[in-house]
N, C-alpha and C positions, 0 to 999 in steps of 0.2 A: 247373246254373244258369248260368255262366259261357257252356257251350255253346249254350245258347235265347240270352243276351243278342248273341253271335258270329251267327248264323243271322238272328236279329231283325234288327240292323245289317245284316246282309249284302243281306239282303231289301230294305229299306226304301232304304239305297242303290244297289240295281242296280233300284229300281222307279223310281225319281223322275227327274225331268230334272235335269240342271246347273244349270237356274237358279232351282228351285225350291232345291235343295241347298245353293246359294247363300245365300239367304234363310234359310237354319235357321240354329238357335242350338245348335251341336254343341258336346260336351267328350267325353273319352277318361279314362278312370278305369280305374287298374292295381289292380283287384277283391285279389289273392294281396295284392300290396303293403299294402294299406289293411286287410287283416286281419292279415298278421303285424307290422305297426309299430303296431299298438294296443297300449294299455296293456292290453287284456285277453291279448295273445295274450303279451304279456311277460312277464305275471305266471305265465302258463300255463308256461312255457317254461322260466319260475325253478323253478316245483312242478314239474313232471316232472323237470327234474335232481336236486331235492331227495328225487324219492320214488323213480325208478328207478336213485337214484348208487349203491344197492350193489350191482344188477345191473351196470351197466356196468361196474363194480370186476371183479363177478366174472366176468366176459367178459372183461377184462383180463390179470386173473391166468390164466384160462384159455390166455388165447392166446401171454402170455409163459414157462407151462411148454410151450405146444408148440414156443415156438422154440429152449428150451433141449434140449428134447428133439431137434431138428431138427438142432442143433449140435450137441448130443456123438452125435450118430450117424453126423455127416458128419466130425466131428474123430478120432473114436474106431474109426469103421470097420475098420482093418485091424488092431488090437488088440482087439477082444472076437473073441467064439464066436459063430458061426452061431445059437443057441440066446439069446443075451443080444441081438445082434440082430433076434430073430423078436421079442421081448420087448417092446424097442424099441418096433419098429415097430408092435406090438399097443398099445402103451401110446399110440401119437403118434394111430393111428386112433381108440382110443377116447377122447382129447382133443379131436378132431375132432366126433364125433360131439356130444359134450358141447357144445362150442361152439355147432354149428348150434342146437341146441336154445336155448340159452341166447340166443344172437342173435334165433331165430323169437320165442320169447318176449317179449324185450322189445323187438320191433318191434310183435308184436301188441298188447300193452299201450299202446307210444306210439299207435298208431294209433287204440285205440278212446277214449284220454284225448283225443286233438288231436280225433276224429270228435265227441266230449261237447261240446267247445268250440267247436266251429266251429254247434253246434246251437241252443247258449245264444245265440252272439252274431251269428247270422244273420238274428232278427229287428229288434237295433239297427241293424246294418249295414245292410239296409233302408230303416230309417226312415231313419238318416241322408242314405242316395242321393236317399229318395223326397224329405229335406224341400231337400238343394241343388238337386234338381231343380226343386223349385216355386219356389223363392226366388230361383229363376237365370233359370228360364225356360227351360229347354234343353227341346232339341224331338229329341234325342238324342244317346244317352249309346253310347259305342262302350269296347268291352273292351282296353286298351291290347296287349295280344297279338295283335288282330287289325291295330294301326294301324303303319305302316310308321315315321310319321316324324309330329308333332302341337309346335306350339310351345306353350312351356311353359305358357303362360297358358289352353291348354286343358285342360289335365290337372287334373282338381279331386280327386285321389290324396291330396291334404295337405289340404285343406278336411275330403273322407270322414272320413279319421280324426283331423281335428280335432273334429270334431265326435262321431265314434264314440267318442270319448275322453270329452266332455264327460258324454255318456248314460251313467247307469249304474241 
């Protein structure tokens, strides 16, 4: 989406002359911005710590036996047996292992909970653009990622999700 609106703008400003350009009523709206400072994407953000906080616990703990593991094998080294070593190091890789898994996990999770939300509220997010659009009169709206430099009073980034907010 982001990328059509990047392309749209790009287009539309390398077809026109300057002083038609001139005459338009442009704003610059940071699209990322204006969904994650919504009240939806906050509450989002509250429930995903709430529902993935024991996994990340247990990614934690994981990762704090493999540094313990880490240290007494580099403090211990010249006192244990080649055998309690191999042990070790069997024991530090299969924490590894463990980890990854547990990291893929709950990244997959976050990603397909953020992917749900960003589904729900892409049709407010819309409406809201479409209705400062009409209510403003802009004749285009540019993706603040594509804009170098924009005074503030163009950026309608706080209106969006004033208004994103308002809708529910």
């Amino acid at each position: 989406m982001r990328n059509m609106f990047k392309a749209i703008a790009v287009v539309a400003l390398v077809g026109m002359t300057f002083p038609a350009a001139a005459q338009m009523k442009i704003a610059v709206l940071n699209y990322e911005r204006a969904v994650m400072e919504s009240d939806a994407a906050q509450r989002h953000s509250a429930e995903m710590e709430q529902r993935l906080g024991s996994q990340v616990q247990r990614l934690q703990n994981i990762e704090r036996e493999m540094r313990r593991l880490q240290e007494r094998g580099q403090n211990e080294r010249e006192r244990l047996e080649q055998d309690e070593l191999e042990k070790l190091e069997l024991e530090f890789r299969q924490r590894a292992r463990e980890r990854e898994q547990q990291a893929q996990q709950l990244q997959e999770a976050k990603q397909a909970a953020d992917r749900q939300m960003l589904e729900q509220l892409q049709p407010r997010l819309n409406a809201a653009i479409e209705a400062i659009i009409e209510s403003n009169d802009y004749d285009l709206i540019l993706d603040a990622s594509a804009v170098v430099h924009v005074k503030p009073e163009r950026d309608i980034t706080n209106q969006v999700i004033e208004r994103l907010n308002r809708s529910r």
